[in-house]
Backbone bond lengths (Angstrom), bond angles and torsions (degrees), N, CA, C in turn:
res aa  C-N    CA-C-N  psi(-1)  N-CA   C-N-CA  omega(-1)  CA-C   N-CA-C  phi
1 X - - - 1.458 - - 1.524 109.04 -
2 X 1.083 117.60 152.06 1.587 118.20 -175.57 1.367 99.26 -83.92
3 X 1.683 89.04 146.16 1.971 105.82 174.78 1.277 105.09 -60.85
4 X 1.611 120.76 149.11 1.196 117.96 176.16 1.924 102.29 -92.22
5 X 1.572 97.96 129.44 1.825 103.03 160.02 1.836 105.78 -81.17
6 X 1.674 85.83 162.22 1.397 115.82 162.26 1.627 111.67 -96.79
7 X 0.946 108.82 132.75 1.625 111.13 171.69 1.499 114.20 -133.99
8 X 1.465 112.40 115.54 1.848 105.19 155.79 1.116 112.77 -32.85
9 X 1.327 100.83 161.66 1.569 129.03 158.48 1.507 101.35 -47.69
10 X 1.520 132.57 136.75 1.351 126.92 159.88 1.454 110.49 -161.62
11 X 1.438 105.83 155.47 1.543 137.95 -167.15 1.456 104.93 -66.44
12 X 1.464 107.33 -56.62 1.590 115.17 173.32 1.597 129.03 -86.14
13 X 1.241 103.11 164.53 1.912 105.52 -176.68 1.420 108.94 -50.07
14 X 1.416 119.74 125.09 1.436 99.14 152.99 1.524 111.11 -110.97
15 X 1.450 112.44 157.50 1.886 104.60 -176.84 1.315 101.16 -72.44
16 X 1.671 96.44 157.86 1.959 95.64 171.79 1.429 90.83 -144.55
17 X 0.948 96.67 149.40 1.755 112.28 163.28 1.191 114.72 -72.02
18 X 1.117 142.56 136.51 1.659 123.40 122.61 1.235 135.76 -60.11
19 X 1.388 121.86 105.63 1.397 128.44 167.41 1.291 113.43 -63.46
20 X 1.444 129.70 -55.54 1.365 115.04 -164.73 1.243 90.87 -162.29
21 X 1.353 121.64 162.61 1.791 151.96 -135.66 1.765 97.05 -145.24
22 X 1.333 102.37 134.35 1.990 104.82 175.88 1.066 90.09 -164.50
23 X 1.980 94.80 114.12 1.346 112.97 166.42 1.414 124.78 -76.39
24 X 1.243 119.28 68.76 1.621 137.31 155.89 1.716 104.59 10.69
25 X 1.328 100.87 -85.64 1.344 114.43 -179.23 1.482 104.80 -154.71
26 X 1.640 111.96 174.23 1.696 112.58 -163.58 1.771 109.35 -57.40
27 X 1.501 119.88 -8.65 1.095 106.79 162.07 1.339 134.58 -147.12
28 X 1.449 110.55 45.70 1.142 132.24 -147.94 2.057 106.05 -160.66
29 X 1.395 101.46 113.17 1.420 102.06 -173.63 1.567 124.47 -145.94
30 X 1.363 114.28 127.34 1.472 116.65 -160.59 1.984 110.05 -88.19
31 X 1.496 127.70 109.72 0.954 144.39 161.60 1.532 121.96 -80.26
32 X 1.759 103.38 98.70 1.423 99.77 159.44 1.117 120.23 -105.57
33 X 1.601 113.22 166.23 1.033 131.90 -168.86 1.851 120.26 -118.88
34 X 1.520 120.19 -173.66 1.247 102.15 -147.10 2.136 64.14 -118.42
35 X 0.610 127.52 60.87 1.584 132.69 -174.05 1.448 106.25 -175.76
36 X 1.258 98.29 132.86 2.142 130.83 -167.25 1.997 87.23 -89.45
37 X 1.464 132.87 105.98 1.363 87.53 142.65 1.264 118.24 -109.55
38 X 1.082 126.65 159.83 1.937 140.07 -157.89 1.746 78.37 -69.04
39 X 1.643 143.59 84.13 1.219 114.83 148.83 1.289 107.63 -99.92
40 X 2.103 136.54 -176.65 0.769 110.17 162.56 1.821 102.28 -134.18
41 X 0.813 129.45 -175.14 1.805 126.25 -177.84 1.353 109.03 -29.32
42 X 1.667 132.73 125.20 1.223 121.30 170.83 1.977 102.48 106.19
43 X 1.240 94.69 -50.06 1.877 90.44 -162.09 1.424 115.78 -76.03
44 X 1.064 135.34 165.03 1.709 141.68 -177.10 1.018 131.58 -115.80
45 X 1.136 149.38 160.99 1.519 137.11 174.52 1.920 98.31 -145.55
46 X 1.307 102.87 140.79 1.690 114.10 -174.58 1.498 93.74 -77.08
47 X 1.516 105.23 147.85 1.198 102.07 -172.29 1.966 89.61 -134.47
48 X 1.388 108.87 126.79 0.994 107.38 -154.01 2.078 105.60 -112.59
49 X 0.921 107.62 110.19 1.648 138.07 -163.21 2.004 102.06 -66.99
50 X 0.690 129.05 66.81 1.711 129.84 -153.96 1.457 92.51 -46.11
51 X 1.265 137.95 114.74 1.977 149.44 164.97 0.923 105.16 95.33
52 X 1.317 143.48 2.42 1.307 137.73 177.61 1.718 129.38 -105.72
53 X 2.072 92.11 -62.79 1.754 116.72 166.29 1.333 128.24 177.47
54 X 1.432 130.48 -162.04 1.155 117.60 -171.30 1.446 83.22 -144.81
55 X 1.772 111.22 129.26 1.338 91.02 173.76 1.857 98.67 -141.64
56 X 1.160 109.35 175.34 1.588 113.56 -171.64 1.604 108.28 -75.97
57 X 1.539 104.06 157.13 1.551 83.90 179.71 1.064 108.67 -170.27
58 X 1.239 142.95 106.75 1.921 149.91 -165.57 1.455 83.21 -66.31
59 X 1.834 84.59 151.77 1.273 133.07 -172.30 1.769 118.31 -106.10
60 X 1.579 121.17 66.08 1.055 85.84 171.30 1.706 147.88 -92.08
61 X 1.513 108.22 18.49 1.213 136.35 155.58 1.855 115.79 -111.58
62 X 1.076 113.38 152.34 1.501 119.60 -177.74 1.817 94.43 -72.27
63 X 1.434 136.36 -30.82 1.173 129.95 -165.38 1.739 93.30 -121.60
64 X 1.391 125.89 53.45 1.810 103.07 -169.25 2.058 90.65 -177.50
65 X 1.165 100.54 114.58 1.480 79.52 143.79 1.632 114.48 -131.60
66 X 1.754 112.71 -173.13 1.176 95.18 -154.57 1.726 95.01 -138.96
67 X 1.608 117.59 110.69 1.607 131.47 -158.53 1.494 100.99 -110.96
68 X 1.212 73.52 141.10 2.053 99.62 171.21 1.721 105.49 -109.08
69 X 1.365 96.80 133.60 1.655 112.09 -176.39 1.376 90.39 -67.96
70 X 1.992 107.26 111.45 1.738 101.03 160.05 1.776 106.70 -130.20
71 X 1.153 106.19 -25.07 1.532 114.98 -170.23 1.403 127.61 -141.83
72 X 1.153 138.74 -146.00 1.380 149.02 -179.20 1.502 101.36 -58.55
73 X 1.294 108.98 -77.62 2.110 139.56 -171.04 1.311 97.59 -19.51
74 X 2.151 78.25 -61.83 1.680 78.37 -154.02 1.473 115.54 -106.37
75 X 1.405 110.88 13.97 1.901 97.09 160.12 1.362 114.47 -109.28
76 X 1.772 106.58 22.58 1.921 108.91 157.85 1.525 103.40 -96.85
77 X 1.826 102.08 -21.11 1.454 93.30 170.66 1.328 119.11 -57.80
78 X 1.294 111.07 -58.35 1.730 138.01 -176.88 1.843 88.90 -35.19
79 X 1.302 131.19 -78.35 0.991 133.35 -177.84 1.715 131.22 -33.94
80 X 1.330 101.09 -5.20 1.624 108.76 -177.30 1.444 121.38 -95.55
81 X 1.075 130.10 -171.15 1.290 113.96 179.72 1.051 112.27 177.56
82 X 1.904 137.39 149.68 1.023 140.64 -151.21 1.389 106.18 -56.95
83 X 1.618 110.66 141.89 1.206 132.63 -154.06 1.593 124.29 86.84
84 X 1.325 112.36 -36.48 1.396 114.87 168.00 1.597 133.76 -51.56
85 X 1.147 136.59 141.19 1.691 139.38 164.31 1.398 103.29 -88.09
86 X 1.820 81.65 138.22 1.907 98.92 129.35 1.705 95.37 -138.23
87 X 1.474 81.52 -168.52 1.750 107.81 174.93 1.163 118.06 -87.34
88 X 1.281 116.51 132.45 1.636 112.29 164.68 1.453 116.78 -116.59
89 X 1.061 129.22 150.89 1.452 123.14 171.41 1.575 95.90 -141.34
90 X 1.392 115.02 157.20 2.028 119.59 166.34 1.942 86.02 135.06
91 X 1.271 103.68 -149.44 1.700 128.50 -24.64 2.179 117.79 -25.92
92 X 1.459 106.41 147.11 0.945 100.51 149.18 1.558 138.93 -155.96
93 X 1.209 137.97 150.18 1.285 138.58 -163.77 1.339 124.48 93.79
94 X 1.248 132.36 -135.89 1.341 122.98 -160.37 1.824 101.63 -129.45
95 X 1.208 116.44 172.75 1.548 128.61 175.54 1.061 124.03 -113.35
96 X 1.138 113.26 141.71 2.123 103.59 167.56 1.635 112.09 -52.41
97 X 1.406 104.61 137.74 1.028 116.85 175.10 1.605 139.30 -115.70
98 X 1.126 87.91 107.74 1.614 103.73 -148.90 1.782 105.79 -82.41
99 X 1.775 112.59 103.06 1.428 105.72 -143.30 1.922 101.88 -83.24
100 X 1.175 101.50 169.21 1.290 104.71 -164.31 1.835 137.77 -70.35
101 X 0.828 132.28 57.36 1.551 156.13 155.18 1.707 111.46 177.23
102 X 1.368 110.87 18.30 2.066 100.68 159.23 0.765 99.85 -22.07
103 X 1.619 95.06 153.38 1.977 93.43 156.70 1.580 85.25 -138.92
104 X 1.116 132.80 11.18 1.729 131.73 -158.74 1.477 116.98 -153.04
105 X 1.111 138.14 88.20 1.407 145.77 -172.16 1.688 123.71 -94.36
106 X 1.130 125.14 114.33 1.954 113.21 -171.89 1.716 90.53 -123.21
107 X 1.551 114.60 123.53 1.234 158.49 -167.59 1.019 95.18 -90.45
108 X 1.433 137.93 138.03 1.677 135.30 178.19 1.677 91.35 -135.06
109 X 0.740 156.50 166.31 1.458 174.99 36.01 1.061 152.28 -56.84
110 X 1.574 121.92 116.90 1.610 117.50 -165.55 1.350 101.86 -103.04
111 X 1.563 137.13 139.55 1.063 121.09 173.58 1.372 141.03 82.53
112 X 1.504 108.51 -153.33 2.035 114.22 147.91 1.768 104.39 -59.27
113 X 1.267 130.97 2.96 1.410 120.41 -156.92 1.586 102.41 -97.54
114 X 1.799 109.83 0.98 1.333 98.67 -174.18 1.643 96.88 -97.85
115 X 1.296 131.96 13.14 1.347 144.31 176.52 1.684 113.14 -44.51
116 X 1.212 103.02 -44.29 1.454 122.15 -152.99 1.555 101.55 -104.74
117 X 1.377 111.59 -27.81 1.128 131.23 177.52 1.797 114.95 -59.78
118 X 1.236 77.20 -68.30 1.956 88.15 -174.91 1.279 117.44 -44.53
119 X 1.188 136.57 -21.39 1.719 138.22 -170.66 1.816 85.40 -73.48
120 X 1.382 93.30 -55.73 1.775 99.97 -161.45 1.659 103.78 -52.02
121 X 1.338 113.04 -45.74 1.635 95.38 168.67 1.012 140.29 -55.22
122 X 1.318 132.01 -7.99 1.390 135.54 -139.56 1.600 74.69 -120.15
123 X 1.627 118.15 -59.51 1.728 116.79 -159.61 1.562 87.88 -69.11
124 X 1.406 137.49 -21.86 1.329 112.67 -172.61 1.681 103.06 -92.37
125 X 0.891 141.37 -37.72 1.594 131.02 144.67 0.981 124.98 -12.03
126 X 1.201 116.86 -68.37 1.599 147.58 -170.01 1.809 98.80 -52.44
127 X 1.221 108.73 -61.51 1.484 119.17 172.27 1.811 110.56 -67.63
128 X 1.023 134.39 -12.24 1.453 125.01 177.91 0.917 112.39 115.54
129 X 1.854 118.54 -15.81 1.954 108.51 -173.28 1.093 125.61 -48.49
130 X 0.838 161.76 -163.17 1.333 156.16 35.19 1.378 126.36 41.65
131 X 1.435 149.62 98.17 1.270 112.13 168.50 1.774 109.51 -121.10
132 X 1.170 153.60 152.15 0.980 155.27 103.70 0.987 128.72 -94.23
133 X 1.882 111.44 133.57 1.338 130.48 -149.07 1.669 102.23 -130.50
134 X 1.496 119.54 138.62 1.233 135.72 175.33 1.448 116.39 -119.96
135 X 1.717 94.18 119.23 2.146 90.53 -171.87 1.503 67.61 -118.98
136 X 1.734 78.77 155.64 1.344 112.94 163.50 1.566 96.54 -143.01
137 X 1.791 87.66 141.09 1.609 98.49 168.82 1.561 105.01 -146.25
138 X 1.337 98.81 -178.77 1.960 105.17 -169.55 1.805 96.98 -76.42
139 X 1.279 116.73 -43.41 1.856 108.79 165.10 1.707 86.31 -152.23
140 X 1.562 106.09 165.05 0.974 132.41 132.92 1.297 138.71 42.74
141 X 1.973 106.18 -84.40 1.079 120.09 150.09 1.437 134.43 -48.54
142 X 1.815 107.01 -33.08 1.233 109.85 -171.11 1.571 111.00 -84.16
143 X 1.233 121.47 3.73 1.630 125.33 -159.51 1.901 82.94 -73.39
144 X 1.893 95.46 146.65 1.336 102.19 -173.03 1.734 98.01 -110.58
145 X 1.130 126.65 150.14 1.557 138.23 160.23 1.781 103.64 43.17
146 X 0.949 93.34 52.87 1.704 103.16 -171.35 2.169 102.45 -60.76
147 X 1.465 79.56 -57.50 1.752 95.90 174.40 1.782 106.44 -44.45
148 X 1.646 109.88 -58.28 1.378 94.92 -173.28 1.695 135.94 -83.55
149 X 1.815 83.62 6.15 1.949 87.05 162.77 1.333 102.53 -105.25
150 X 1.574 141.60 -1.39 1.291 125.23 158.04 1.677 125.04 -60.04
151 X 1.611 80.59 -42.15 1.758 78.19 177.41 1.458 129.49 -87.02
152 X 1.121 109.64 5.45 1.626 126.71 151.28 1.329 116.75 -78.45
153 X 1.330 138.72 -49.47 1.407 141.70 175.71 1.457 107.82 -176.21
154 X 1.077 116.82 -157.00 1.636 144.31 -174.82 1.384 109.23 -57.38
155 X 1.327 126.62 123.69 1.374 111.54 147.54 1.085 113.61 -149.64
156 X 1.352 112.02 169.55 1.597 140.13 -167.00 1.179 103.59 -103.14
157 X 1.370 121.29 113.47 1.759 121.55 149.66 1.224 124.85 -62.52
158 X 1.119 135.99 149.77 1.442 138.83 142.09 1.626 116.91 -125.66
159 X 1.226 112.50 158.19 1.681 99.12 176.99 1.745 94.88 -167.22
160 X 1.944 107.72 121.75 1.327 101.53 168.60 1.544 133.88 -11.21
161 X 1.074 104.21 -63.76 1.749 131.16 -165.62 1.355 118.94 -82.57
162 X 1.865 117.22 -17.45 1.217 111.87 177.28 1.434 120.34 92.10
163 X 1.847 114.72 -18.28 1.368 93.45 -177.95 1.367 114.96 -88.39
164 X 1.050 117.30 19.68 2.130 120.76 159.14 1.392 118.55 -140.70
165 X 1.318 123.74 130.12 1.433 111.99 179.47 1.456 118.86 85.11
166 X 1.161 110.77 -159.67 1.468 135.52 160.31 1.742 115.49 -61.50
167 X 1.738 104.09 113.74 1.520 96.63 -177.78 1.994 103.80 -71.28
168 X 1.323 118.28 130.54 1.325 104.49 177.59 1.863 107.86 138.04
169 X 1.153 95.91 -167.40 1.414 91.63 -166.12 1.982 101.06 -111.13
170 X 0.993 105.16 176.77 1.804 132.60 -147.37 1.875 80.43 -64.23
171 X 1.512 91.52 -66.93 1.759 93.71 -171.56 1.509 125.32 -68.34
172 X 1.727 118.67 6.12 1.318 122.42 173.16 1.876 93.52 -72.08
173 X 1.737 111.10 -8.20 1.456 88.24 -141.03 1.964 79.51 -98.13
174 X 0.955 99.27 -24.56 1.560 99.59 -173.05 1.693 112.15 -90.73
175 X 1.331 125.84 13.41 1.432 119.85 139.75 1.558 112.10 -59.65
176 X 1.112 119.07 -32.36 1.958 132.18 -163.92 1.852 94.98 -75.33
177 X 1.103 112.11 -10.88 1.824 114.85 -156.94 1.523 97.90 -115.06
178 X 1.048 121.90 140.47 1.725 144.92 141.69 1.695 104.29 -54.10
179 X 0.866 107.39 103.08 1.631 108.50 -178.87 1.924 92.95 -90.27
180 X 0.919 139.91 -33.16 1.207 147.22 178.88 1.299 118.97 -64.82
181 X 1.519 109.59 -21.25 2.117 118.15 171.60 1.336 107.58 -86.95
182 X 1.787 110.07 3.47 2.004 101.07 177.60 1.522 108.34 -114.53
183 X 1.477 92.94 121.54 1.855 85.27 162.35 1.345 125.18 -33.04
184 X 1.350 97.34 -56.08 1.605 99.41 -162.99 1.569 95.21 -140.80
185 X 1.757 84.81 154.28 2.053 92.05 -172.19 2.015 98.93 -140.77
186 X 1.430 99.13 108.51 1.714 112.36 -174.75 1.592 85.10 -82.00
187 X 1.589 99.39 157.64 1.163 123.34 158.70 1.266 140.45 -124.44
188 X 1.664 170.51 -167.72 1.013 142.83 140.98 1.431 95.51 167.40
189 X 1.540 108.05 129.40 1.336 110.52 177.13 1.665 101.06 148.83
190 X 1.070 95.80 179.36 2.085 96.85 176.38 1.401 120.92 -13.48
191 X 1.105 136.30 167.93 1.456 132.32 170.47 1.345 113.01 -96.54
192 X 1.722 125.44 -26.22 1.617 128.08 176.85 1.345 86.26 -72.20
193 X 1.293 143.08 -54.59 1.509 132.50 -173.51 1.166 121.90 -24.23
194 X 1.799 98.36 -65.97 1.374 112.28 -165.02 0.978 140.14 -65.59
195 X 2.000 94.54 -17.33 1.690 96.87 -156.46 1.836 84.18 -101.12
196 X 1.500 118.38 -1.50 1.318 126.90 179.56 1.589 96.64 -65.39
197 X 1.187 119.08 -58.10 1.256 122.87 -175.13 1.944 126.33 -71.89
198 X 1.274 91.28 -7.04 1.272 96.00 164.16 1.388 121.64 -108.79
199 X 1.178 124.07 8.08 1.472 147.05 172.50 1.588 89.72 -72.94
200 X 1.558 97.78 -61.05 1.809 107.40 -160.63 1.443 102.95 -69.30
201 X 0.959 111.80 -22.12 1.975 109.77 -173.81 1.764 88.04 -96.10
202 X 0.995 153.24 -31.29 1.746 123.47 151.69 1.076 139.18 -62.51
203 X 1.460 94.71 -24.11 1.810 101.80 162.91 1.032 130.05 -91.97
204 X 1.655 114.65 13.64 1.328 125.70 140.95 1.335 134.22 -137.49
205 X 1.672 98.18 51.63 1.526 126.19 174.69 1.539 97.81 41.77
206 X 1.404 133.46 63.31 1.800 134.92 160.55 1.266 96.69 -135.69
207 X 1.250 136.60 32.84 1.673 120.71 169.05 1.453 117.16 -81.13
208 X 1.786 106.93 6.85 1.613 96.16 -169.35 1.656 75.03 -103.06
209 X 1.074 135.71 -0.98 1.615 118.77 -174.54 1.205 98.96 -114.74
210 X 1.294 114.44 48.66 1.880 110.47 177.04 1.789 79.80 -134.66
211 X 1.692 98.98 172.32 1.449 128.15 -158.89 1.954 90.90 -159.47
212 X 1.312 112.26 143.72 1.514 109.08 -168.71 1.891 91.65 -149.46
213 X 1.073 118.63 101.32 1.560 116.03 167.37 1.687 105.48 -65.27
214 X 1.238 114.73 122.72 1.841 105.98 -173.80 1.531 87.77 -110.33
215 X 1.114 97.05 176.39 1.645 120.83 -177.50 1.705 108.54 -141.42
216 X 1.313 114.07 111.46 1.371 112.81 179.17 1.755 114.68 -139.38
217 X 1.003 141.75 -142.23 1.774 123.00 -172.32 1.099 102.31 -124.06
218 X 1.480 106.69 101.22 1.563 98.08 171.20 1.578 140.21 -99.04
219 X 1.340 119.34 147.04 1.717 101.41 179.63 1.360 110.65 -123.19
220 X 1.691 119.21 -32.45 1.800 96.60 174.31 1.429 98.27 -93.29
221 X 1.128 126.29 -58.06 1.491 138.33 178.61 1.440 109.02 92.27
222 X 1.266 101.12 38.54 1.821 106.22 170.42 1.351 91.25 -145.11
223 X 1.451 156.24 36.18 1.228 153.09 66.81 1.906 86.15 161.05
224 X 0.935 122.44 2.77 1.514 129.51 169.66 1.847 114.00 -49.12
225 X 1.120 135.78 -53.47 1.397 145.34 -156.63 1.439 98.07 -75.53
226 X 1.975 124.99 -46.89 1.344 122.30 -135.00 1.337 136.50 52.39
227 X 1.439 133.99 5.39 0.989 127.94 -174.11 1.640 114.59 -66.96
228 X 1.446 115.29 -18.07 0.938 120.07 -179.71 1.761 124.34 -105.96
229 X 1.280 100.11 20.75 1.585 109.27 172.41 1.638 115.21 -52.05
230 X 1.229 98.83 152.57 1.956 97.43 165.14 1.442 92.33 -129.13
231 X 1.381 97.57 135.65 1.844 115.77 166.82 2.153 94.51 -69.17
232 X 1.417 87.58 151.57 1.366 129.63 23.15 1.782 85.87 -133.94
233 X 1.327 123.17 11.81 1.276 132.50 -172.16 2.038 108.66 -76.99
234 X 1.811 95.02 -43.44 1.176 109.62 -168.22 0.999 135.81 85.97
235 X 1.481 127.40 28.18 0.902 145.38 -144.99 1.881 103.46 -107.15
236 X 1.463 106.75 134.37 1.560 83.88 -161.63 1.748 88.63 -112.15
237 X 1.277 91.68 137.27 1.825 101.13 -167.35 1.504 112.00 -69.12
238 X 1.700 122.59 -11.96 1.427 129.34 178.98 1.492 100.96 -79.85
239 X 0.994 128.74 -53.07 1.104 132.96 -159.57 1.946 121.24 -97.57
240 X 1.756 104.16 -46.23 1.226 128.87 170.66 1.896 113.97 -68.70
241 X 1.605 86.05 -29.80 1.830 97.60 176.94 1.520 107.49 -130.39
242 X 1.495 106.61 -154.51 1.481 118.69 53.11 2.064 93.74 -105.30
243 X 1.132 104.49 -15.02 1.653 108.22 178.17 1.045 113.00 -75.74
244 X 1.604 123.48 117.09 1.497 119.64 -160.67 1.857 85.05 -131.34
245 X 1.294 110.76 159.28 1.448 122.37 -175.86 1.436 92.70 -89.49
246 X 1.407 108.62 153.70 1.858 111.45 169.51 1.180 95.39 -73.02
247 X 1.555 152.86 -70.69 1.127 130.01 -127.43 1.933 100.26 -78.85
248 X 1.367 110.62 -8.56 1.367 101.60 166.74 1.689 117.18 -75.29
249 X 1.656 103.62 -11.30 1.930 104.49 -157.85 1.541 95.83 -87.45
250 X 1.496 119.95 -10.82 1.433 122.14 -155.76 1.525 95.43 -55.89
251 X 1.173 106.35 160.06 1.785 97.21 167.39 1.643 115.48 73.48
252 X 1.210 117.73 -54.64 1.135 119.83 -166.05 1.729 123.79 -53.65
253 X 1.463 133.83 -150.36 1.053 130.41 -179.97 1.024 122.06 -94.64
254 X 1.782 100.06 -8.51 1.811 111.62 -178.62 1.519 91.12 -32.18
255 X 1.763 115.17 135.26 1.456 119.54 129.39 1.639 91.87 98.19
256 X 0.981 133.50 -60.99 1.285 123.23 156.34 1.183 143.81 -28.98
257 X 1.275 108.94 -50.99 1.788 118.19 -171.31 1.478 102.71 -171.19
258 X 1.097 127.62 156.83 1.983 141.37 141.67 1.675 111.00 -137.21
259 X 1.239 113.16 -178.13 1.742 105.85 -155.91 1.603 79.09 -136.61
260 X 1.205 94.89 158.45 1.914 118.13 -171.81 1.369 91.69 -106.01
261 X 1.151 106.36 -164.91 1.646 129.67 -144.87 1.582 100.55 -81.47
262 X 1.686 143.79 -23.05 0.671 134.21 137.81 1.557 129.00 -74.17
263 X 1.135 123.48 6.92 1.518 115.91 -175.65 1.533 117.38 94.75
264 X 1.130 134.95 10.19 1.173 155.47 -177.99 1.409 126.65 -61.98
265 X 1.264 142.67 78.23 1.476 129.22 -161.14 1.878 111.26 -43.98
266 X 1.346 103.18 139.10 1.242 99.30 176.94 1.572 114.63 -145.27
267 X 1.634 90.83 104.63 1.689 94.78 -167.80 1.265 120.78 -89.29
268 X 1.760 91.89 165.36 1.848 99.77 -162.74 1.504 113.20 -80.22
């Protein structure tokens, strides 16, 4: 197997190997590489597809990230296989920020959205928090890193279909919760989710203790291009995020719309 390198943070591609392939779930699969990059909970690195694209992509290992078959990128990614390259370039953007004496952390994840998530449990463990964590997935099969938010703390299943957990969705599960007994409340997952859950954290005055990983189209990802701005603040999610605070999302386009590769509104 190839030695693993260390690599800085950097602007340009560096090659990576794939060492090894983990089928997550039936559509969802973790690629590491023979390259460290310094990310830390929350941040991304472009992962660059040689003839196809370059697209953004949480880190939930410093050498690994972990893709869901949705488009072009990533089902030429899907198609590769140990021994194969792409490019990486990052870390980039910002981290959850885990404010200073928490003692209580609640994990939200729908999907691939608990990707970004899982690092943050482990460092909030690690420090003494608290964590309880809520996945939601479409069934069962699709539940992501289930093992590595148990061994951080508590969590709650949910799953469309009922065959794990709670039949129903993420936010049936957080009517049952005191959103007001957690320091801090991560988010990550769909965009109707999120902005669902930030509805519920203003209507019970905690949107300044929420954190929201967004997902929008990126092309330089060091905040130069704008392609990835959100009205009406302007806030560009590569550079400004991708972890944005709720009481900044209020208002904004969360959940409404984001624009594709030409700039295009594209509603939810």
């Amino acid at each position: 197997m190839t030695d693993t390198k260390e690599a800085n943070a950097t602007k340009r591609p560096i090659n990576a190997t794939i060492i090894k392939i983990v089928d997550e779930t039936p559509s969802i699969k973790t690629f590491f590489f023979d390259t460290h990059i310094p990310a830390c909970a929350g941040q991304f690195s472009m992962v660059w597809i040689r003839g196809v694209d370059e697209i953004p992509m949480s880190m939930p290992y410093t050498n690994g990230i972990t893709v869901q078959k949705v488009g072009d990128a990533t089902s030429a990614l899907f198609g590769l296989g140990v021994g194969d390259c792409v490019g990486l370039r990052g870390p980039f953007g910002n981290t959850f920020n885990i404010p200073s004496g928490a003692k209580s952390t609640l994990l939200i994840g729908g999907g691939v959205g608990a990707a970004p998530l899982a690092p943050l449990a482990e460092v909030a463990k690690e420090a003494g928090i608290a964590v309880t964590a809520i996945l939601g997935a479409r069934t069962s099969e699709e539940l992501l890193f289930q093992n590595r938010f148990e061994k951080a703390g508590k969590v709650i299943i949910t799953t469309d279909d009922g065959t794990a957990g709670h039949r129903g969705f993420v936010t049936d599960m957080l009517e049952t919760l005191d959103l007001g007994g957690f320091d801090l409340i991560c988010v990550c997952g769909p965009e109707p989710m999120m902005v669902r859950i930030l509805d519920m954290a203003v209507d019970k005055g905690v949107e300044a203790k929420t954190q929201f990983s967004l997902h929008r189209y990126f092309k330089c990802a060091i905040g130069v291009c704008g392609a990835c701005c959100m009205d009406d603040e302007g806030l560009r999610v590569c550079k400004d995020g991708p972890v944005i605070s709720g009481d900044r999302l209020v208002g904004s386009e969360l959940g409404k719309y984001k624009r594709d590769a030409s700039s295009l509104k594209i509603y939810f």
